[in-house]
Every structure is written in C-alpha cells, then in structure tokens.
C-alpha positions in Angstrom: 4.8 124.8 -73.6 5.1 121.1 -73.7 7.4 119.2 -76.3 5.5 116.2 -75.1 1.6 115.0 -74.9 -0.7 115.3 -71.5 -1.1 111.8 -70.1 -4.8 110.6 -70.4 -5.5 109.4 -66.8 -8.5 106.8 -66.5 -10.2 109.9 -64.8 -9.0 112.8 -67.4 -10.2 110.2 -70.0 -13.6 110.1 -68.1 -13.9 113.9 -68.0 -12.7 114.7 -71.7 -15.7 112.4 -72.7 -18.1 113.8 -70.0 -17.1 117.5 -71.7 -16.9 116.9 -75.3 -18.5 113.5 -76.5 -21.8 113.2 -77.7 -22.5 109.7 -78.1 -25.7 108.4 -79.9 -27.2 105.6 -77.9 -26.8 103.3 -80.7 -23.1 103.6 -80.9 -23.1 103.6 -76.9 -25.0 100.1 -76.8 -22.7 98.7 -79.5 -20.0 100.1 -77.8 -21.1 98.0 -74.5 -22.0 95.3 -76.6 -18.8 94.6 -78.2 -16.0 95.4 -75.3 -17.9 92.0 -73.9 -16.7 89.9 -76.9 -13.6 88.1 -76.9 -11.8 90.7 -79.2 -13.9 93.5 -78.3 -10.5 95.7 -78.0 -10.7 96.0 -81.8 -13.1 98.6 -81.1 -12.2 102.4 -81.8 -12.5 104.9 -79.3 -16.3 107.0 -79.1 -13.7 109.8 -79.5 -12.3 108.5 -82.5 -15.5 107.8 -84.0 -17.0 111.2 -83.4 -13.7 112.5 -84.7 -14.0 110.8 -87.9 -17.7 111.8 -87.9 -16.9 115.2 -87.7 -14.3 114.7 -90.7 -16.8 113.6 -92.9 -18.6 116.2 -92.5 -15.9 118.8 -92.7 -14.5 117.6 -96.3 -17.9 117.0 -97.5 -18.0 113.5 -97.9 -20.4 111.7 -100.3 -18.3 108.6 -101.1 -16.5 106.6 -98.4 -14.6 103.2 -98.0 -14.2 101.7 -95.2 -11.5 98.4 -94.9 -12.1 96.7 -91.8 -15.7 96.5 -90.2 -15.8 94.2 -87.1 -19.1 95.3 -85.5 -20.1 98.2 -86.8 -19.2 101.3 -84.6 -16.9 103.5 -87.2 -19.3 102.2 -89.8 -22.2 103.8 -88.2 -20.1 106.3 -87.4 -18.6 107.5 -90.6 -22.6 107.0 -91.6 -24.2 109.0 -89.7 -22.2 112.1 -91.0 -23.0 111.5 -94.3 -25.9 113.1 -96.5 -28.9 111.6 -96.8 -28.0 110.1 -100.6 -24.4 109.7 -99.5 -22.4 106.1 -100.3 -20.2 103.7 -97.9 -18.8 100.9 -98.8 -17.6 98.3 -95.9 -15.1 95.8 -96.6 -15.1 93.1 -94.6 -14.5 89.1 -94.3 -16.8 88.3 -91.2 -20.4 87.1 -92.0 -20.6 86.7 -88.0 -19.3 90.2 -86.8 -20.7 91.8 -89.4 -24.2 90.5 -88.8 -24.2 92.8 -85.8 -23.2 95.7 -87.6 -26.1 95.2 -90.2 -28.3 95.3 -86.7 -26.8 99.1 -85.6 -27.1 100.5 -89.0 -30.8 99.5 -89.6 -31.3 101.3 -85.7 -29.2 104.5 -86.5 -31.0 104.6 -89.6 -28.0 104.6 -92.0 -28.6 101.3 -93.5 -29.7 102.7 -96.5 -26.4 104.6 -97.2 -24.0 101.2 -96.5 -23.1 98.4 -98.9 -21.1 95.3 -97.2 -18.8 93.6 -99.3 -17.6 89.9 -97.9 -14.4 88.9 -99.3 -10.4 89.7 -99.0 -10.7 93.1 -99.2 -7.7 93.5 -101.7 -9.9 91.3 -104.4 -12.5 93.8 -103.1 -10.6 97.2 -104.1 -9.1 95.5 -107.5 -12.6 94.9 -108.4 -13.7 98.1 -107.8 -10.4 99.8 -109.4 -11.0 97.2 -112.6 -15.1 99.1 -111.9 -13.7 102.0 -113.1 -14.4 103.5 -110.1 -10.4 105.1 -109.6 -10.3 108.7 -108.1 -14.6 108.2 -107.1 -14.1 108.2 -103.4 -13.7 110.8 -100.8 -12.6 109.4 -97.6 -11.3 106.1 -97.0 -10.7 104.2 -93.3 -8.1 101.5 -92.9 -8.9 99.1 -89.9 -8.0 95.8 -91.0 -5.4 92.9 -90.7 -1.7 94.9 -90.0 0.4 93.0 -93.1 -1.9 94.3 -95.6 -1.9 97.7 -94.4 0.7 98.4 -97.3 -1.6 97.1 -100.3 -4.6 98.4 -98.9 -2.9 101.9 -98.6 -1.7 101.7 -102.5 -5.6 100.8 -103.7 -6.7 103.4 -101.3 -4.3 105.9 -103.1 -6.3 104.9 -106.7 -9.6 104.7 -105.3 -9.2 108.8 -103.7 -9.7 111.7 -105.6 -7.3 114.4 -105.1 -7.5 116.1 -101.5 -9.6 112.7 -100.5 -8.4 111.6 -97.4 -7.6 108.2 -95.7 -7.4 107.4 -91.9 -5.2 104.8 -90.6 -5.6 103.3 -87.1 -3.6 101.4 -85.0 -0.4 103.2 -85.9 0.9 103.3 -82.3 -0.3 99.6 -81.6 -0.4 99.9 -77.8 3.2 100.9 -77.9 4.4 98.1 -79.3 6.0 100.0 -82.2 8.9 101.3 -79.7 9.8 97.8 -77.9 12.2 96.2 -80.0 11.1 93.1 -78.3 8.5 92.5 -80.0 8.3 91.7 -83.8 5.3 89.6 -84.2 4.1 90.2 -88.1 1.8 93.0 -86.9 4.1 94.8 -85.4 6.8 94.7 -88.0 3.6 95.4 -90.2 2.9 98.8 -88.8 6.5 99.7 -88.2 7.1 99.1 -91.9 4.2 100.7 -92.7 4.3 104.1 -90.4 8.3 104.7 -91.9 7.5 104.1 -95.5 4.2 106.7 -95.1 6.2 109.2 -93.5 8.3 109.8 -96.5 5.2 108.9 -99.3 4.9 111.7 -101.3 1.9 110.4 -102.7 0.5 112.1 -99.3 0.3 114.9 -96.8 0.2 113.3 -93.4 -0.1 114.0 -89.7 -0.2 111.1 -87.0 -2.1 111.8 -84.3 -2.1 109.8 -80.5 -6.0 109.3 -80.5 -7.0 106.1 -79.7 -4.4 103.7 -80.5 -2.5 105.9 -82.6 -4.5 107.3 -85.8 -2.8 108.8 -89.6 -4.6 111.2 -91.7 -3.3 110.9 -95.7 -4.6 113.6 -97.4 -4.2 112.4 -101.2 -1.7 114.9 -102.9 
C-alpha cells in the first residue's frame, strides 16, 4: 500500500480515459472547442464531468446550482444526469462565453432543464435566498472567480437541503497552494478557503486530486 497518489502520466491519463470515459460527442466537441480559446484551461476534466454526472445521479438530484459556467461543459454535464423535469440554475456573468454554452445545451438536449442567470453571482444567490428558496437545492457546483469562493460557499450552505452536496474545484490550483512563492489573490483565496473548509462543521468533506483538485461538502 501506497501513502501517496499514482502519478497520471500523459499516457496513463490517455488509457484511464480510453477504459473508463464515455464522452458524449457534444461534450467532446465543446471540449475541442474551448481548449482553442484563450482561457480554454478553465475547462474541467471529461473525467470530472462524468464524475459529477454520475453524482447527480447517485444522490438523486432534481435541483442543482451551478456558480461559474464559462462554456458550458459541466453544465451539460451536470444536465444530462438529471430527470427529464429536473431544474439547473447557471450563474454566470459572461453573455459571450455563455452564448456557446446555450449552443451545447440546445444539442445535448438539456436546454429545457437550464435557466442562465447574468449577473454577480452573489446578488444572484441573495435573490434567490430573499426567493425563499433556502434549503430547495440538491447539489450545488462552485467554479467561479477564487476570492469569492468563501461567500459563494456560505449561500451555497442556505441554498442546500440537508445531505445536499456542493463540489468545489480548483482546490489544488495547479499546485500553487504548496509554493509559498506565490500569493497572487487567487491563490491566497483558495488557501484561505481549503483551511477554513477543513474544519467547517457546517460540512462533511473529502478533497479529492481529480482534475485540478476537486471538494465534495456534504451539507450536515
């Protein structure tokens, strides 16, 4: 037994998605589409986005959040493994980016079950708290601007009902957590914000090194 994780190679990163992923061709196309723009690297994994597919499914999800759109590929994601009259609503504060997503909803065939919200998302989440809509949501995904991670995490707590859960990504931020060289605002954002989790009792949580580092927050 190993204390520490297997190494993903580039070509033991090609086979584990040769043996395990099964990527519809509308994520894979969005997939190609977006690693060409200039911040395409704010992209999830295909194997984080079948993983949080496969969540959905396994808690039963009916209501979802998501904070944090870009073009659309956990969106669709997250979508695709809800029920027919199930509900996601995408924060989000690019008409531009966004305006592809729209495109790979309507050709998954999930547009129907997503409602895009423009704005801040924190105005967004206090209007929906203020909604009445507290303790309405199953599952929530945080995939936004680092500094806010704290707020959105505290509107996400509201917004849950109990045993809802909320994935966090970027937690490892491409190991820049560990270099005390660097202490740009996101960094110090997700530092701050991984330490203060950890001990939230608010939460059960379990970091795990997919993609660029993803938390699961199970609402106590």
């Amino acid at each position: 037994m190993s204390r520490d994780h297997i190494q993903l190679t580039p070509e033991l990163s090609d086979y584990l998605r040769r043996v395990s992923l099964h990527e519809p061709q509308v994520l894979a196309k969005l997939r190609e589409d977006t690693a060409k723009l200039e911040n395409g690297t704010m992209q999830i994994t295909p194997e984080q986005g079948q993983f949080m597919r496969l969540l959905v499914r396994l808690i039963g999800v009916r209501k979802a959040l998501e904070i944090g759109t870009f073009t659309g590929y956990s969106s669709t994601a997250v979508a695709l493994g809800l029920p027919a009259d199930g509900r996601l609503i995408c924060c989000d504060v690019s008409e531009e980016y966004t305006a592809r997503a729209r495109e790979a909803w309507r050709e998954a065939g999930v547009e129907s079950r997503i409602e895009l919200r423009i704005g801040p998302a924190v105005k967004t989440l206090d209007a929906m708290i203020a909604n009445g809509e507290s303790g309405t949501f199953d599952f929530a995904f945080i995939d936004a601007d680092k500094p806010n991670y704290g707020a959105y995490l505290d509107r996400v707590y509201r917004l849950l009902r109990t045993g809802g859960l909320a994935v966090v990504d970027n937690v490892l931020w491409s190991g820049r957590v560990i270099d005390a060289s660097v202490n740009d605002d996101g960094t110090t954002a997700i530092r701050e914000f991984n330490a203060k989790l950890k001990d939230d009792s608010r939460f059960t949580v379990s970091m795990l090194p997919l993609g660029d580092g993803v938390t699961l927050a199970m609402k106590n």
